[in-house]
N, C-alpha and C positions, 0 to 999 in steps of 0.2 A: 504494500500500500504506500501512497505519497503524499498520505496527507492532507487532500485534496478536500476543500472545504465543503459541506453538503452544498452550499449551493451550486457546486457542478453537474449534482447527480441531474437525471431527468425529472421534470415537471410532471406531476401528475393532472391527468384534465380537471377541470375547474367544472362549476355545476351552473348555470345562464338561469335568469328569470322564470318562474316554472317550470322549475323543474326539469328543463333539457337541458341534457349535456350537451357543453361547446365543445370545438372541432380537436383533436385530438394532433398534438404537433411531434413531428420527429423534432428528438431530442440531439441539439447541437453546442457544440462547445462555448463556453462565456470568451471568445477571442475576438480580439476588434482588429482586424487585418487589412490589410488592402486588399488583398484575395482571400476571399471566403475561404476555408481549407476544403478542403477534398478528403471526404473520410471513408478511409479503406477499411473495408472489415475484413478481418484474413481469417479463414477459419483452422490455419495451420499454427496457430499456437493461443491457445484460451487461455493463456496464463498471468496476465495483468489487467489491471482495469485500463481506460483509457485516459493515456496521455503520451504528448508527443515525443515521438522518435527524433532522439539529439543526434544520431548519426545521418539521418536526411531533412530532406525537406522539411522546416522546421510548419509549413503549411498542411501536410500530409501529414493525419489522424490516423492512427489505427486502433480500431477497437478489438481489445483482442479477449476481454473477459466472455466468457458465456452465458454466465447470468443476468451480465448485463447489456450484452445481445439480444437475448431474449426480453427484457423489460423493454428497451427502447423496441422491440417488432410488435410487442402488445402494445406500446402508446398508439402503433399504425392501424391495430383493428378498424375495420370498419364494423356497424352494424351487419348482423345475420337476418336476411330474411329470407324463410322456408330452405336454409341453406348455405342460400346465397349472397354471396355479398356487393352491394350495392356500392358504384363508383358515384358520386353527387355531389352537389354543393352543400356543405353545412348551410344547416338553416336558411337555404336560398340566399347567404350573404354574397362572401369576397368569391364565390366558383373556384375556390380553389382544390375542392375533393376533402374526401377526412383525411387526405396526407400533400403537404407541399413540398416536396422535395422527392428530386426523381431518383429509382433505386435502379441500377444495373448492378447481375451474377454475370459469374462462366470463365469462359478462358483467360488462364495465365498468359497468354499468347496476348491477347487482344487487352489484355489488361492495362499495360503501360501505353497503348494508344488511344484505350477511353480513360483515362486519367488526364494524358494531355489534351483529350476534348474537355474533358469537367472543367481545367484549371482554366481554359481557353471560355467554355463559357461564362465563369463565375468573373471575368474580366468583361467579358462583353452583355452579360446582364447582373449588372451587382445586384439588382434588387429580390432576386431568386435567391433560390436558398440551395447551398453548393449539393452537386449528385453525389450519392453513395455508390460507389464502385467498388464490388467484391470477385475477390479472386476465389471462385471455387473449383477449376476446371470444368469443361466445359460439357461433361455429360451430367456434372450435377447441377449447374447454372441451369442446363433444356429440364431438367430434375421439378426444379424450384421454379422457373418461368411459366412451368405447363398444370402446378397445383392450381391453378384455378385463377379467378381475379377478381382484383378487392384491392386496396390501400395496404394488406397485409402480405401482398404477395408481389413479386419484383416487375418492373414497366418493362424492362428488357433483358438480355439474352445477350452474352458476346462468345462467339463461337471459331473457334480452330479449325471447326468444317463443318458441312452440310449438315441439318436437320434429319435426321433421319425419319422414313416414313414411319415408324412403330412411335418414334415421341411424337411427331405430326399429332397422329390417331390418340395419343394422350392426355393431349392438349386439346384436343377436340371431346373428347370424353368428358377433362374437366369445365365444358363453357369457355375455352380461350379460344374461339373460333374465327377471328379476325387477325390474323397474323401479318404483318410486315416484314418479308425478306430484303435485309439489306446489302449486297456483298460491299464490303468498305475498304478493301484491299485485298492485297497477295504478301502469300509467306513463303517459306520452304522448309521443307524438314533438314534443318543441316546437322552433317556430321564434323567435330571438331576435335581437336586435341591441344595441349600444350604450345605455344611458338617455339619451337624448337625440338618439340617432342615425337609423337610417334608420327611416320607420315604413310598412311595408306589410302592407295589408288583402289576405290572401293568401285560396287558394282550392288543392283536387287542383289544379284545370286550370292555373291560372296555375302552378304549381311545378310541375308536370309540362312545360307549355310551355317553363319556364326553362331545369330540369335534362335533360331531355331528350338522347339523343344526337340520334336522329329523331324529331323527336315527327311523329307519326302515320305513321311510314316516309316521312319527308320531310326533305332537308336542315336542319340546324339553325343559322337565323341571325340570331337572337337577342342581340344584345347588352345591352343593359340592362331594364331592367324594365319602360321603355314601349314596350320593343318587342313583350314579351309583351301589356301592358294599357294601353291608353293613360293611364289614372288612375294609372299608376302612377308614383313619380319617376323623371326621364329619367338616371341611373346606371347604370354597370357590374353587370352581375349578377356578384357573386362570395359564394358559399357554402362555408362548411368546414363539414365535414358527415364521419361514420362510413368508415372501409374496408368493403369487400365481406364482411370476417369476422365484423363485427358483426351482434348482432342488431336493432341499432338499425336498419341499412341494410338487413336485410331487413324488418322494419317500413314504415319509409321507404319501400319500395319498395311492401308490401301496403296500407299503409293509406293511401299518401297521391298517389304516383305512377301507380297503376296506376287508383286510383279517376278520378284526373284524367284519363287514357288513355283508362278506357271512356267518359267523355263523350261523349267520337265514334263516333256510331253504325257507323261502317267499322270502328271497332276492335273495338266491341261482338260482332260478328257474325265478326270474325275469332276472337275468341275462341275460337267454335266449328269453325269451318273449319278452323283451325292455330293452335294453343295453344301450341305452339312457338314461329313466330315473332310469335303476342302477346307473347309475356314478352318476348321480344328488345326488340320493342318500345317495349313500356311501359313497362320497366324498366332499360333498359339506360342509363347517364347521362352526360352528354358531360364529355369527355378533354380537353379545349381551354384548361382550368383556371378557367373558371369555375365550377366545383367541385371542392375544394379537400378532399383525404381528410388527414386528422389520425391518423390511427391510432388505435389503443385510449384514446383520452388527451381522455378529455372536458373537463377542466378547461385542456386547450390549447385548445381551440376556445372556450373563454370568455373565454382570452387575447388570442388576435388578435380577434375581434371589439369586445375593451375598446379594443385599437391601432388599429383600423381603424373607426369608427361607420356608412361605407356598407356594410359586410359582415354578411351574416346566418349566424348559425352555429344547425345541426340536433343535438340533445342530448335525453338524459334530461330530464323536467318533476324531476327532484331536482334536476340543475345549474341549472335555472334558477330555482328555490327556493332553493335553498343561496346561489347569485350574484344576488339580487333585488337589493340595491343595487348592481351594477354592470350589469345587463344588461334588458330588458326583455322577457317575451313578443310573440309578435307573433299577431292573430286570424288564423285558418283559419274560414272560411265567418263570420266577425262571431263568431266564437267564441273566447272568452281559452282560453289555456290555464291552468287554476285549477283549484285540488285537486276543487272542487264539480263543474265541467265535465269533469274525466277519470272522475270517480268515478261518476258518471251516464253518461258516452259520451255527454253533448253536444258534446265536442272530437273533431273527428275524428278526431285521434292518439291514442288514448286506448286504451292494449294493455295485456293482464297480462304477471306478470312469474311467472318460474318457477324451483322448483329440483327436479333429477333425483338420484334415492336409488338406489345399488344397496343392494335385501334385504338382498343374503347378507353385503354390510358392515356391515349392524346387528347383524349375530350376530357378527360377531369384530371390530371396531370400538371398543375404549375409548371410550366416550361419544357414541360417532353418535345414539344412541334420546335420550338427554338433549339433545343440539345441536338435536337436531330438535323438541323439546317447547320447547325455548328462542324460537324463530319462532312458534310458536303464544302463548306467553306476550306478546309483544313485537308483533303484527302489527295488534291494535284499533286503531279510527280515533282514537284518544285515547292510543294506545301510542308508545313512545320509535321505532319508527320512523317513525310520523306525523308525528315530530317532524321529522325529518331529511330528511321529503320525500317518503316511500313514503306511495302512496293506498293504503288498508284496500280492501279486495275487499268487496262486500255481506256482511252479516252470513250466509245460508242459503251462500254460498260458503269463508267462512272455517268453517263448522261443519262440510262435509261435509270439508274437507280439513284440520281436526282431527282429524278421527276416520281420515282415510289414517293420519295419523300417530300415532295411538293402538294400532288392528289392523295398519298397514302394509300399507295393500293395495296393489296392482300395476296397472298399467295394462296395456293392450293394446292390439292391432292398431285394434281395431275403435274404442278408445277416440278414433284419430288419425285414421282414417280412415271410419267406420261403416258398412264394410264387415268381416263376419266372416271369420276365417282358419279352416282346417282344424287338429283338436287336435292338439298334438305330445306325444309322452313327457315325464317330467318332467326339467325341466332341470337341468342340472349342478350349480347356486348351491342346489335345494334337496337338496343329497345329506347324507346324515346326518352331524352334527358329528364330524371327527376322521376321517372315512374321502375318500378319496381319489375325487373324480368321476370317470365315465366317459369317454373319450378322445373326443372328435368331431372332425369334420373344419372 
């Protein structure tokens, strides 16, 4: 503890004139700044209450207690009716929702470039109240985005990679039927090591043979990198590399393991036979701790591989941008990984990057339609997140997903999958402002 006088704790709501309860506020720190801070809730260490981090950004909050995570996500209840929770203006006053302040989950990837949109907007609309950006990785960010909607549950989603159609359908389950696909750049899976340290000319097949549990449904006994390749240095394979919840790791596994897997014409052809146990397959990675999961925490995996120069660590191309004087790319098929190389898909790792909008939060949302015009303003290959290591998407892809963001159009089924759904009634998120959705199961 630090001390920290009650009046920083959070406010509890207050009771209005007869008895209705007034609007229910995210609870923010007593700091008078010039930029609002930007409060990151990190769910990879619950072990302090909140206060600032002296070794960064003295503007960057992180709330890292549990309990009092939980208190301040109860000040953001909404009302429950038949269920459901209603997005609306308190008491038909300010329209500002039972919650003013916008929340974005999901990717460690995406994370440090909606932080510099937060900081970016909190400058260009002071009078908002600064976005809370949480780093959960990005299958628990679609996790938390697709519980449902209400002031209690997150306005967006930032993702490492595509929606998959089974969260789609969960999110359609819980009434978050109006979805906004955004793509807001390009990344790449890169592979790195030490400046100076191990240097291997990698390939799918060689990292698929490495990481492999079975590679090709065959014991895996593989220990160092000549055993996969003879050219390769005769060393330990040891990689620190993404958990299962990232979308880095399912990347990883689409773009670069699996590619390496179909090389073998038996696995090719299983694909089709049982696509089941393909995936098992191709993708499943050995446990033996020659690969090494780091958690949410990319800037660890830049760590130990500075400690260790035979170790290769698998990251965002922003970590290994941002770490360019400590770490080095390593080539995939003779390929750098370099802004020019992702941005073209000459790199084989080379994936967009995304953020998920629910609609019906930009109609009772303080400032979601502004936050989100903020990424359009900021996402040119010559813009401040080019600067930080996000690749620009081609110019005809950043225009049409302007203009999502202009009309707010919605995605759909067919969008993920291109196959058509049968049409449903209209859903709950567009019920007329102020009236109460109908009840579903």
């Amino acid at each position: 503890m630090d001390g920290r006088s009650p009046a920083n704790r959070p406010r509890k709501a207050g009771e209005k004139a007869g008895g209705r309860t007034a609007c229910k506020r995210l609870w923010r720190p007593p700091h008078s700044l010039a930029l609002a801070p930007v409060m990151a809730l990190s769910h990879a260490a619950p072990s302090a209450i909140a206060q600032p981090n002296q070794n960064e950004n003295p503007d960057i909050m992180t709330l890292q207690n549990t309990s009092l995570r939980k208190a301040a996500r109860a000040l953001l209840a909404p009302a429950l009716l038949g269920g459901l929770m209603v997005l609306g203006g308190c008491d038909g006053g300010s329209g500002s929702g039972s919650r003013d302040s916008i929340r974005a989950v999901g990717s460690s990837t995406v994370y440090p470039f909606a932080k510099q949109i937060a900081e970016s907007f909190s400058r260009s609309y002071p009078d908002f109240k600064s976005p809370l950006i949480e780093s959960t990785g990005t299958g628990g960010g679609i996790q938390l985005f697709c519980s449902g909607v209400g002031a209690d549950t997150p306005d967006m989603a930032n993702a490492s990679r595509r929606m998959k159609p089974a969260e789609f359908e969960k999110c359609q389950a819980n009434g978050v039927r109006d979805i906004i696909e955004l793509q807001v750049g390009l990344d790449g899976i890169a592979f790195a090591s030490k400046k100076g340290g191990i240097d291997l000319n990698l390939s799918p097949r060689i990292v698929y043979e490495a990481l492999a549990a079975n590679p090709y449904g065959r014991e895996q006994t593989a220990e160092t990198w000549a055993d996969v390749d003879p050219s390769l240095p005769d060393v330990p394979i040891l990689v620190y590399g993404p958990p299962s919840t990232s979308g880095t790791r399912d990347a990883l596994k689409e773009l670069v393991l699996e590619a390496g897997c179909d090389t073998n014409p038996e696995m090719e052809a299983l694909k089709q036979s049982d696509p089941d146990r393909h995936q098992q397959i191709c993708t499943e990675v050995r446990s033996d701790g020659a690969y090494s999961d780091q958690g949410e925490q990319d800037n660890l995996i830049v760590q130990k591989i500075e400690a260790n120069p035979r170790s290769v660590g698998v990251f965002g191309f922003s970590y290994l941008d941002e770490n360019k004087d400590k770490v080095q790319g390593l080539p995939m098929n003779g390929v750098d990984p370099t802004y020019e190389n992702i941005a073209s898909f000459d790199y084989p790792g080379a994936r967009p990057l995304y953020v998920y909008v629910k609609k019906a939060h930009t109609r009772a949302i303080r400032g979601l339609q502004e936050y989100l015009r903020e990424w359009v303003k900021n996402w040119d290959s010559d813009g401040p997140l080019a600067r930080i290591g996000l690749v620009a998407s081609p110019p005809d892809v950043r225009a049409a997903n302007a203009r999502k963001v202009d009309e707010l159009i919605t995605m759909t089924r067919e969008d993920l999958t291109g196959e058509s759904a049968p049409a449903e009634p209209d859903s709950a998120e567009t019920a007329p402002a102020g009236t109460a959705p109908a009840a579903t199961e």
